[in-house]
C-alpha positions in Angstrom: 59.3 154.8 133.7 62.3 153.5 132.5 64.7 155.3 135.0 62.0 154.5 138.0 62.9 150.8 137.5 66.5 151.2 137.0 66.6 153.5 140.2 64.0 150.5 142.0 66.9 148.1 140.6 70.4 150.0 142.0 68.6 150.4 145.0 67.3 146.5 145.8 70.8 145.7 145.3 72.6 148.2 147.2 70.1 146.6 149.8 70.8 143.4 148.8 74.4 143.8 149.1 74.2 145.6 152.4 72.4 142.5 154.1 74.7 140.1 153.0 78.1 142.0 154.2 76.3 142.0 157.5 75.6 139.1 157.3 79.3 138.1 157.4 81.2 136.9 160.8 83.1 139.6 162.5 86.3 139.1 161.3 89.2 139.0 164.8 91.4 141.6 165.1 94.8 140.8 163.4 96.8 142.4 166.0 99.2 139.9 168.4 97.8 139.5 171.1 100.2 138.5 173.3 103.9 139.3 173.4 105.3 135.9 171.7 102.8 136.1 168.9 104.6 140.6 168.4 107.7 139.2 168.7 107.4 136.6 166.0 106.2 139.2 163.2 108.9 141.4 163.7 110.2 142.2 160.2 113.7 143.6 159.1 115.6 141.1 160.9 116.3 137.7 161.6 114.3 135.5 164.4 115.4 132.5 165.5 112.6 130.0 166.8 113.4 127.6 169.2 111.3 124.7 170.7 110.6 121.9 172.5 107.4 119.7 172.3 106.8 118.7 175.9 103.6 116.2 175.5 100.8 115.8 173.6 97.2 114.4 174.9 95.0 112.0 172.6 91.0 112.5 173.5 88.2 113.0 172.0 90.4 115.5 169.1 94.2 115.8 170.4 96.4 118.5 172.4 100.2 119.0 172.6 102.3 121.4 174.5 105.6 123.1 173.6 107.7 125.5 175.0 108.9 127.8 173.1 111.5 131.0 172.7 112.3 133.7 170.3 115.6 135.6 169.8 116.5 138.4 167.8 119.6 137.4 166.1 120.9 141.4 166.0 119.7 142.2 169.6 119.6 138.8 171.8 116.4 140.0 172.8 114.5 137.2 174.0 110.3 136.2 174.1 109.7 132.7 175.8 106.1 130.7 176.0 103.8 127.8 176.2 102.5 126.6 172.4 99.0 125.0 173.1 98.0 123.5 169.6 94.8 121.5 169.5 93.0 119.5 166.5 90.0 118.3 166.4 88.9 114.8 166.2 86.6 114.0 163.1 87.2 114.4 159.6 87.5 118.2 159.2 91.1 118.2 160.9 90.3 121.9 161.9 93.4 122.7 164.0 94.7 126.0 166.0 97.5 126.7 168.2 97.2 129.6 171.1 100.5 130.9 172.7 100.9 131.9 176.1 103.3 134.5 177.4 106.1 133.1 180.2 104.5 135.5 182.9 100.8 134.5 182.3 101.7 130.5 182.4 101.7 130.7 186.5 97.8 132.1 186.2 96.8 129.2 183.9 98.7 126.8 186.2 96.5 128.3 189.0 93.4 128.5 186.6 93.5 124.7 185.3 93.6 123.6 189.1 90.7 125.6 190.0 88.5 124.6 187.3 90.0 120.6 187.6 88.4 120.6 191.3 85.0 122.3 190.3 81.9 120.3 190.9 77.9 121.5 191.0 78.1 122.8 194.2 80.1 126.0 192.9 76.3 126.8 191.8 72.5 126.2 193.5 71.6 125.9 189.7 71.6 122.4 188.0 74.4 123.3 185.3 77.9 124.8 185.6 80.8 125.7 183.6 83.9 127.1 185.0 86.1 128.5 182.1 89.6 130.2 182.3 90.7 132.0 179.6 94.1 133.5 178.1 95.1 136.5 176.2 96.0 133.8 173.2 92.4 132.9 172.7 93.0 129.7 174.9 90.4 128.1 177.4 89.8 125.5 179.3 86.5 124.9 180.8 85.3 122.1 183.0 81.1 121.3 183.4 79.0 119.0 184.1 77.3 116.7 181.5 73.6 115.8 181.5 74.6 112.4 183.6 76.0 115.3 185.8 79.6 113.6 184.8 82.1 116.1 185.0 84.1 116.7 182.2 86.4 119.2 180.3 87.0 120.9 176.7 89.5 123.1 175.8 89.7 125.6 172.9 92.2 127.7 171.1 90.8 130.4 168.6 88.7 133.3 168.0 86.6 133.4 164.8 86.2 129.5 164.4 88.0 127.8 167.8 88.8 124.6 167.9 88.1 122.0 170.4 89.1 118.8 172.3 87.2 117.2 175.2 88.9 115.9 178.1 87.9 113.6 180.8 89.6 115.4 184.5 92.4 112.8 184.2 93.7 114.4 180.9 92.9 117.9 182.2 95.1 117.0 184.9 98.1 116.0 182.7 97.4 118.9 180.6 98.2 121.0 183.5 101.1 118.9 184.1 102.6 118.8 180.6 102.7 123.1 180.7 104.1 123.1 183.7 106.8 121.3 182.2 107.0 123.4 179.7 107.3 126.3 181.8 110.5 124.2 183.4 112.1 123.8 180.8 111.3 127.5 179.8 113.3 127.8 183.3 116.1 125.5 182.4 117.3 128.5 179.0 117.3 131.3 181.7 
C-alpha cells in the first residue's frame, strides 16, 4: 500500500512539473539576428563601437534613433546600422532596442511610408492594421482606432516587446530621423 502511494505521489508530480514547464513562455532564439547584432558578439578580439544618436521622439512611451558602426580593430572589417530603442511610457520603464542592418534601412524607409499613407479603404472590413516588420524584431504598424482615428505604435522585441504609440506626425519624423541616420551612415563610407 505503501509503495502504491509513493508511486501515486512521484507520478502527480512528475505531472505536476510537466504542466508547469509548459506552461512557461517560449523562450526567443539567442542567435543574432541580423548582421550588426553577429558582429557585436564576436569574441577574441577587440570591437570598437561607434555611434551617433540622430533624434529621439517623446509620445505616448519615447523612441530614439542612432546610427551606428562596428569595426574590428585587427581586421577593419566593418558592420554599420540603425539603433531603434524604444521605452515605454508608465512606471514599468520596460525598454528594448532593435538594430537594423545598412542594406535593410532602404525597405523600412519604403515600409514606414506605405503604412504612414494607409487609411480603411486598404480593407472592405471596418478594422485595419498595416504592420512592417524587420529582421531585429522591429515594427511599426499603423490602424485605425475605434473613433476610426488613425494612429501608429511601434515595437521592438520578441518574448516581451515594447511599445510606443505614435500619432502619423511622429511616425512621419520617425521615418525622417532613420533616414538621417542612414546619411550619416553614408557620410563614414
Amino acid at each position: 500500500m505503501r509503495a502504491a502511494l509513493a508511486a501515486t505521489s512521484i507520478a502527480f508530480f512528475v505531472l505536476a512539473a510537466n504542466t508547469a514547464l509548459a506552461q512557461q513562455p517560449a523562450q526567443s532564439d539567442p542567435s543574432p539576428k541580423t548582421k550588426i547584432e553577429a558582429f557585436q558578439v564576436q569574441t577574441g578580439t577587440v570591437v570598437i563601437k561607434g555611434y551617433t544618436e540622430i533624434g529621439r521622439i517623446s509620445a505616448m512611451g519615447s523612441v530614439e534613433v542612432s546610427a551606428m558602426e562596428f569595426i574590428d580593430a585587427a581586421t577593419s572589417k566593418k558592420q554599420t546600422g540603425v539603433v531603434i530603442e524604444i521605452k515605454e511610457a508608465g512606471r514599468l520603464d520596460n525598454e528594448d532596442r532593435s538594430f537594423i542592418d545598412y542594406d535593410e534601412v532602404d525597405a523600412l524607409l519604403k515600409g514606414l511610408e506605405y503604412i504612414s499613407k494607409a487609411t480603411s479603404e486598404v480593407t472592405k472590413l471596418g478594422k485595419f492594421e498595416a504592420t512592417y516588420k524587420t529582421k531585429g524584431n522591429f515594427s511599426a504598424t499603423t490602424y485605425n482606432d475605434s473613433s476610426g482615428n488613425i494612429a501608429a505604435a511601434v515595437k521592438s522585441g520578441y518574448i516581451r516587446p515594447t511599445t510606443a504609440f505614435l500619432s502619423l506626425e511622429q511616425l512621419n519624423t520617425l521615418r525622417d530621423l532613420v533616414n538621417q541616420a542612414k546619411q550619416k551612415l553614408d557620410e563614414t563610407k
